[in-house]
C-alpha positions as CSV (number, residue, x, y, z in Angstrom):
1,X,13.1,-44.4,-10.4
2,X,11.7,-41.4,-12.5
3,X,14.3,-40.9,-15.0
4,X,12.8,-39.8,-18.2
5,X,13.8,-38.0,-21.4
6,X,13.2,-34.9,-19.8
7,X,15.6,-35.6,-17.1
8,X,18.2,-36.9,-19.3
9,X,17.8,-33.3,-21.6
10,X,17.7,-31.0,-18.4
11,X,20.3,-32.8,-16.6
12,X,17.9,-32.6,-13.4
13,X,17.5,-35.5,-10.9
14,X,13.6,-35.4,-10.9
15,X,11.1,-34.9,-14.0
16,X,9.9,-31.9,-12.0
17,X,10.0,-28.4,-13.6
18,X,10.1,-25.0,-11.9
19,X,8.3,-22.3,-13.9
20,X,9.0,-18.6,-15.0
21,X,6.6,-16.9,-13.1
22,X,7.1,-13.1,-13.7
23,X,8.1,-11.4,-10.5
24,X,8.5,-14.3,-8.9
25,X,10.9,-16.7,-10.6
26,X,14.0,-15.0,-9.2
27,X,17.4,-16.7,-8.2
28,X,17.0,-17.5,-5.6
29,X,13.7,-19.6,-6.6
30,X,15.4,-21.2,-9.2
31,X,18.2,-22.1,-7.3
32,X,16.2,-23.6,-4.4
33,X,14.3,-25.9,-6.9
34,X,17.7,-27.3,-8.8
35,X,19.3,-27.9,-5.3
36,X,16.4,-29.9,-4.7
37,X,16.5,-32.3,-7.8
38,X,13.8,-30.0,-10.2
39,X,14.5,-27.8,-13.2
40,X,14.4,-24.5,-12.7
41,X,13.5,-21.3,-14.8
42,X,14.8,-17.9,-14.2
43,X,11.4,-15.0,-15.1
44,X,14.1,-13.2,-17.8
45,X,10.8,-11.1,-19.1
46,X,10.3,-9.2,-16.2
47,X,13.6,-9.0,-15.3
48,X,15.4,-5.5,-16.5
49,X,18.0,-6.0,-19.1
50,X,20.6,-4.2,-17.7
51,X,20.1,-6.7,-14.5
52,X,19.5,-10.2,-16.3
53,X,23.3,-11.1,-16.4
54,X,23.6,-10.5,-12.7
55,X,20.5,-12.4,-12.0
56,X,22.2,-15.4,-14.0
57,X,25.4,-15.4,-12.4
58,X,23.6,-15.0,-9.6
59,X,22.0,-18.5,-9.9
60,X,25.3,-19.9,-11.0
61,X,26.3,-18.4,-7.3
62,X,23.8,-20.6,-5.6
63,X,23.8,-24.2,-7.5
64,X,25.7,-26.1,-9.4
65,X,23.0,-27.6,-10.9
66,X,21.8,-26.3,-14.6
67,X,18.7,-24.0,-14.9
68,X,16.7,-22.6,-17.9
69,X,16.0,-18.9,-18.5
70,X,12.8,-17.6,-19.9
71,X,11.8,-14.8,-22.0
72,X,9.3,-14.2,-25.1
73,X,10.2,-12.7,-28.9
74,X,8.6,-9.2,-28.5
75,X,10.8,-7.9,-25.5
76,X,13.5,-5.2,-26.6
77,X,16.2,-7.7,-25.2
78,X,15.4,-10.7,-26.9
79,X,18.8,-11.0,-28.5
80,X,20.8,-10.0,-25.6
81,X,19.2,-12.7,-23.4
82,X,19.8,-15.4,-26.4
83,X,23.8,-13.8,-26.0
84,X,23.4,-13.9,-23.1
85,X,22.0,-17.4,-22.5
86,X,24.6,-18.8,-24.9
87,X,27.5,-17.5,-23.2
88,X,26.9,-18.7,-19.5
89,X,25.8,-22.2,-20.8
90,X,22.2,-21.5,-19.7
91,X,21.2,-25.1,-20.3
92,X,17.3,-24.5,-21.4
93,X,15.3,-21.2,-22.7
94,X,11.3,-21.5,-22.6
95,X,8.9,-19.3,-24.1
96,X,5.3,-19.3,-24.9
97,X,5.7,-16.9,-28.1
98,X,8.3,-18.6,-30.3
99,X,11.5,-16.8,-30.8
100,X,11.4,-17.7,-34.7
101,X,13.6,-19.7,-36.6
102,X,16.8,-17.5,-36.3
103,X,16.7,-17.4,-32.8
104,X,15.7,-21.1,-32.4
105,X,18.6,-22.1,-34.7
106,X,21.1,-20.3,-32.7
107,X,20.5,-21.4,-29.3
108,X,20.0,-25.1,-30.7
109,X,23.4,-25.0,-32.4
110,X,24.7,-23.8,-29.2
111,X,23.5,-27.0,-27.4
112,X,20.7,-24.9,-25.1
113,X,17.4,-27.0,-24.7
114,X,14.6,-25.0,-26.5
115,X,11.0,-25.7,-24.2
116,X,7.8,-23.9,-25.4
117,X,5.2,-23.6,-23.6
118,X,1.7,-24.6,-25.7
119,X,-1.8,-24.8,-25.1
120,X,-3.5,-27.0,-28.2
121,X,-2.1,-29.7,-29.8
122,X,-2.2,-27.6,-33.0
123,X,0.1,-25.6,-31.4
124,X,2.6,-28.3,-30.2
125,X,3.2,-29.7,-33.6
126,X,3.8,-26.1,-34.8
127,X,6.7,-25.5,-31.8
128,X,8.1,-29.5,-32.9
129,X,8.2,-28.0,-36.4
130,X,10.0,-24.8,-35.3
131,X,12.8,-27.0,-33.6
132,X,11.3,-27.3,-30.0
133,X,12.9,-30.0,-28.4
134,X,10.3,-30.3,-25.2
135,X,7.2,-29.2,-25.4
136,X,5.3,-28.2,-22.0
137,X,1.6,-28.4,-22.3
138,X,-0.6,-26.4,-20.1
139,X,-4.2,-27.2,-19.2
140,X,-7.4,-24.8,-18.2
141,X,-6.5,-25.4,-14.4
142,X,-3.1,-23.6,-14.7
143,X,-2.1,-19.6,-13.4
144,X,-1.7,-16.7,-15.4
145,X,-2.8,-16.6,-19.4
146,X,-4.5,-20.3,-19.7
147,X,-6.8,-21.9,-22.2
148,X,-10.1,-24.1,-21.9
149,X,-9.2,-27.6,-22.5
150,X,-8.5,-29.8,-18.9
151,X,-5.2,-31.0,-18.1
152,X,-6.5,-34.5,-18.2
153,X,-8.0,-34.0,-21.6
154,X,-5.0,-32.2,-23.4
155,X,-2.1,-34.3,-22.1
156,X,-2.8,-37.0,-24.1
157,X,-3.7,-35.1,-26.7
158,X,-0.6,-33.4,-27.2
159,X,1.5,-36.7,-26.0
160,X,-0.6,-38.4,-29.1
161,X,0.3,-35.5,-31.6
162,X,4.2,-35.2,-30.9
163,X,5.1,-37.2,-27.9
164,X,6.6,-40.0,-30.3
165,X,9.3,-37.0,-31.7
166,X,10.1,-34.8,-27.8
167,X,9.3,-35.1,-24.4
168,X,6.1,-33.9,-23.1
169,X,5.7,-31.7,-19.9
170,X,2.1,-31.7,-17.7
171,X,1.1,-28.0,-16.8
172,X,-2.1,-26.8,-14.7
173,X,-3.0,-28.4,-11.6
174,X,-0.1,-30.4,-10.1
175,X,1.1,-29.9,-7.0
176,X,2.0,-33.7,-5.5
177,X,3.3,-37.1,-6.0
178,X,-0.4,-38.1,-7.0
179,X,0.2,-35.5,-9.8
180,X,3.1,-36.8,-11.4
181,X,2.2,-40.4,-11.2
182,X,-0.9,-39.5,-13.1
183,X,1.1,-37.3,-15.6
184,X,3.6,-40.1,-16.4
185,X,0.7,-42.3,-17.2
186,X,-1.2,-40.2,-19.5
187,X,2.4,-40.6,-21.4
188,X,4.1,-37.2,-20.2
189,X,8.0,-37.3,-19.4
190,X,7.7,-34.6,-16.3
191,X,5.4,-32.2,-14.4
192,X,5.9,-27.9,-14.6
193,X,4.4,-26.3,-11.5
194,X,4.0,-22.9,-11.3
195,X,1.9,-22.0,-8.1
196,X,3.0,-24.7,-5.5
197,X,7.1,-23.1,-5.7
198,X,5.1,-19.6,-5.8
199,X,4.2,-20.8,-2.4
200,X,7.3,-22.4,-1.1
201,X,9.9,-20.9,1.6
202,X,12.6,-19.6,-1.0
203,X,10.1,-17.4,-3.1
204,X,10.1,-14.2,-2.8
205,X,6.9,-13.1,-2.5
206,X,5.9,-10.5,0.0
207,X,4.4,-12.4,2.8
208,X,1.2,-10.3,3.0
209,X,0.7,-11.5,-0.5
210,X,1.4,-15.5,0.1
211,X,-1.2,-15.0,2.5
212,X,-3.8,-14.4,0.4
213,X,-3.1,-17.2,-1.9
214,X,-2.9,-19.4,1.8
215,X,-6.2,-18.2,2.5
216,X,-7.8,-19.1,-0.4
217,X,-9.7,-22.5,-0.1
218,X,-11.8,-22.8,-2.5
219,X,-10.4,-23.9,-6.4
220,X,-13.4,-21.9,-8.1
221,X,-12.7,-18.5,-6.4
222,X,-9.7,-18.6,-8.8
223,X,-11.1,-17.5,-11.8
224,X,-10.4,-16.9,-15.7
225,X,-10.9,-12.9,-16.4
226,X,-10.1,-10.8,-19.8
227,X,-10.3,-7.8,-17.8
228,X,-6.5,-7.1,-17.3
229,X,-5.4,-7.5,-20.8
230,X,-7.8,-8.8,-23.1
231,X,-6.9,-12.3,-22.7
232,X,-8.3,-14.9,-20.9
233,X,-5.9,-15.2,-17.7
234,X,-6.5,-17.3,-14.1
235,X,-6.6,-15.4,-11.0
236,X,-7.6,-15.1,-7.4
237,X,-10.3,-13.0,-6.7
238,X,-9.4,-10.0,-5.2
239,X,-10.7,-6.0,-4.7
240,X,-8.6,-4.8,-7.9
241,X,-10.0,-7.6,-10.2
242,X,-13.5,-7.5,-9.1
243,X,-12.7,-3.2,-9.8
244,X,-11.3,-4.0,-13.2
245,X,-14.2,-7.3,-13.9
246,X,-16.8,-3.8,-14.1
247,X,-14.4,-1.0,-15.5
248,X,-15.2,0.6,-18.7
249,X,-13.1,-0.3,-21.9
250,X,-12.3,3.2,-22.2
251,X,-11.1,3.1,-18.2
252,X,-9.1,-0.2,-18.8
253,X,-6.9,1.2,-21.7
254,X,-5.8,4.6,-19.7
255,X,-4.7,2.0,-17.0
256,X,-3.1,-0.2,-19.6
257,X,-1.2,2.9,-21.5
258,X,-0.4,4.2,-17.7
259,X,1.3,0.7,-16.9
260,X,2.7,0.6,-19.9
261,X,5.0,3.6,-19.7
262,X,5.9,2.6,-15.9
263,X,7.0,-0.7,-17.4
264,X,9.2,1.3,-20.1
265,X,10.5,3.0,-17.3
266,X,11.6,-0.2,-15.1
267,X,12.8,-2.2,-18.2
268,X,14.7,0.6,-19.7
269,X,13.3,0.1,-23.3
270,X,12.3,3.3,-25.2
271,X,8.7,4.1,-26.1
272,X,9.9,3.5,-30.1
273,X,10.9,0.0,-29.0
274,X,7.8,-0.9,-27.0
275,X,5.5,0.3,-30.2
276,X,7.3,-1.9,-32.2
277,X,6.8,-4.6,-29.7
278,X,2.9,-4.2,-29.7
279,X,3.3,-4.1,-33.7
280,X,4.9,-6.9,-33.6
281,X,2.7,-8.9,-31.2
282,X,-0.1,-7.9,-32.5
283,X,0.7,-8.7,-36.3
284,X,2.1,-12.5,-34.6
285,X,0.0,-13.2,-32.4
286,X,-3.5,-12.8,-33.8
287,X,-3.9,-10.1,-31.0
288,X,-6.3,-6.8,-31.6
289,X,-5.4,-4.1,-30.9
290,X,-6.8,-3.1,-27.4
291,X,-5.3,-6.4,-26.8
292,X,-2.3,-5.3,-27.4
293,X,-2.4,-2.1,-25.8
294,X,-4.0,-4.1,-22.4
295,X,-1.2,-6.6,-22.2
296,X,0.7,-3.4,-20.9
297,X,-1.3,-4.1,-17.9
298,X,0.1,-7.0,-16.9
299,X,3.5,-6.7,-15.6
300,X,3.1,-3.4,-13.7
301,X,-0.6,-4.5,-12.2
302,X,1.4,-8.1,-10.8
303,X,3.8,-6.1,-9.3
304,X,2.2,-4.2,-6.9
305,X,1.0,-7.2,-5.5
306,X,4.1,-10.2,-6.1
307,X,7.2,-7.3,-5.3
308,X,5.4,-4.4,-3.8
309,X,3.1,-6.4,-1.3
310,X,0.0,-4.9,-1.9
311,X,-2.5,-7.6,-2.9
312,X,-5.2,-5.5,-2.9
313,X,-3.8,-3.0,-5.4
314,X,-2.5,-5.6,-7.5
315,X,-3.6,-9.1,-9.4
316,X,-2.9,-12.8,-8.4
317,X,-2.1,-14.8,-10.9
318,X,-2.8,-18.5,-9.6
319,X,-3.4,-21.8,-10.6
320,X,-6.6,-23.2,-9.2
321,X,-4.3,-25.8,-7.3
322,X,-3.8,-23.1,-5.0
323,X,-7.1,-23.7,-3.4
324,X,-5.8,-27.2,-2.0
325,X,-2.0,-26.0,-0.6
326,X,-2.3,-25.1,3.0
327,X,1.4,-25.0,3.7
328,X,4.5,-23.1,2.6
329,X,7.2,-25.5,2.5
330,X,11.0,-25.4,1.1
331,X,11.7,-26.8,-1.8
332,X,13.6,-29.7,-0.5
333,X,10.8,-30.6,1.8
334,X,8.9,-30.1,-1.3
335,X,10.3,-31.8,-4.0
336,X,10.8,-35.0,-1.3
337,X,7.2,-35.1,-0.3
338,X,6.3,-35.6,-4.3
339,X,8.8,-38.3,-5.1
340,X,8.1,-40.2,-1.6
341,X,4.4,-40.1,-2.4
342,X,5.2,-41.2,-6.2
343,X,6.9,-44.2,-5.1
344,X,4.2,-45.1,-2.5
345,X,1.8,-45.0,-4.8
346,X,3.1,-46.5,-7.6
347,X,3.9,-49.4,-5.2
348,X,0.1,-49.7,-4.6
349,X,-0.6,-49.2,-7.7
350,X,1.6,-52.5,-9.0
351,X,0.5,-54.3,-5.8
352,X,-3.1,-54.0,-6.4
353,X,-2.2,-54.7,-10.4
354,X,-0.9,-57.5,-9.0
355,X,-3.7,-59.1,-6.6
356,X,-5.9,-58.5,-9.5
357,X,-4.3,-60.9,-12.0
358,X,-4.1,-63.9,-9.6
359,X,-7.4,-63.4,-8.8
């Protein structure tokens, strides 16, 4: 019944797409979400490079279904993962920094689905332009670096600006049936949910960690901060972020450099190649340079809290949608929940459509 362009690109059975969520996006994620009937992405930018083959044959292990790997420009081993990606028939790459031209090309003439992930409609013309061949949109409501526009504003926005040329996918804020009705009305081709497979059975999150995201009932005590790394980024409140919300710049960059070099040490990259990845970023990216510098932050600080379990040392990237989920479900009992509730309601919908015009 929900057979779009996006399905017919991804090969999935549902226009339902499993982000790459750093830490958290493993295989065995990914592969719970294609066995269910969604497309899922593998987190290749927090995974070390000497690991990310294993971690793909590793999905290839667990489904038979095809699955998307994710990574950004500036990490030391871009190229390998492109080889990489190319190679094992990876069917989709997505990325929120664009890989460039070269790279694009390459995985394009090697028939893998190229899937940005965008935040303006500037920004969407500019990946269409570049060779994307989906586009996923994200709104203010979605986890981890967000902007400030509504998901119900910049949908159509960005459906209006290059939905005639690729598929459109709905970020920020989805987590049901409801969801991905509404998305396919405001002339999207699929829903990407981050936070509701974050709290699913198969992810791997440390359970004292789930726990606080379970506990969380109220939307607005997931907040936007610049605190971590100088960009605006969604997360639940916690004791590290309110520590962090009032730390001194001069305090936040000794943490940053600090995580930084631990982040060296677990991706195996040398301190040469992480300069010229903040050079990089920085001179791309229209990034400062404490920015820069602060994004060191990120991966190290999510860690202690997504692999380590300790939620209180570390940050919670969430989308606010995590105020509303009260259950941890598979993704099978997942994934039928949103198409059963589609159906239904799209069945009221046309009934009441219906009524209406013989009125």
């Amino acid at each position: 019944m929900f057979e779009t362009r996006l399905t017919k690109l991804l090969g999935c059975q549902y226009p339902i797409v499993q982000t790459a969520m750093g830490w958290v996006a493993d295989s065995k994620l990914v592969a719970g979400s294609c066995n269910a009937g969604a497309f899922g992405f593998l987190a290749g930018a927090t995974i070390p490079a000497n690991e990310m083959e294993r971690d793909i044959l590793r999905v290839k292990e667990l489904t038979d279904k095809p699955f998307g790997v994710n990574f950004h420009m500036y990490q030391p081993n871009a190229a390998d993962i492109v080889e990489l990606v190319i190679r094992h028939g990876v069917r989709a790459v997505s990325y929120s920094r664009s890989p460039g031209p070269e790279f694009i090309n390459k995985l394009k003439d090697a028939g893998v689905v190229c899937m940005p992930t965008v935040g303006l409609p500037k920004h969407a013309i500019k990946a269409v332009e570049l060779g994307a061949d989906v586009v996923t949109v994200q709104g203010a409501e979605g986890g981890g670096h967000t902007g400030a526009v509504p998901t119900t504003l910049l949908i159509p926005q960005v459906v209006d600006a290059v939905g005639d040329k690729v598929p459109v996918v709905a970020a920020g804020g989805f987590k049901d049936g409801r969801g991905l009705l509404a998305a396919l009305s405001w002339g999207a081709e699929g829903i990407a949910m981050g936070t509701r497979f974050l709290m699913t059975q198969e992810s791997p999150v440390p359970r004292e960690t789930l726990q606080r995201y379970i506990d969380c009932k109220n939307p607005g005590d997931i907040i936007v901060s610049r605190a971590m790394d100088g960009l605006p980024q969604r997360m639940i409140m916690n004791e590290l972020l309110t520590e962090l919300e009032k730390a001194s710049t001069l305090r936040k960059l000794f943490i940053a450099v600090r995580n930084g070099l631990a982040f060296r040490k677990h991706t195996g990259t040398t301190i040469l190649s992480l300069l010229k990845s903040a050079i990089a970023m920085s001179k791309d990216d229209d990034m400062t340079a404490a920015q820069t510098i602060m994004s060191a932050n990120a991966p190290m600080i999510i860690q202690k809290a997504m692999v380590d379990g300790e939620p209180a040392r570390g940050v919670l990237p969430s989308g606010q949608v995590a105020g509303v989920i009260d259950e941890l479900l598979t993704c099978e009992k997942l994934l039928e929940s949103i198409v059963k509730e589609a159906e239904e309601r799209l069945t009221l919908l046309s009934l009441h459509v219906t009524e209406n015009s013989q009125e």
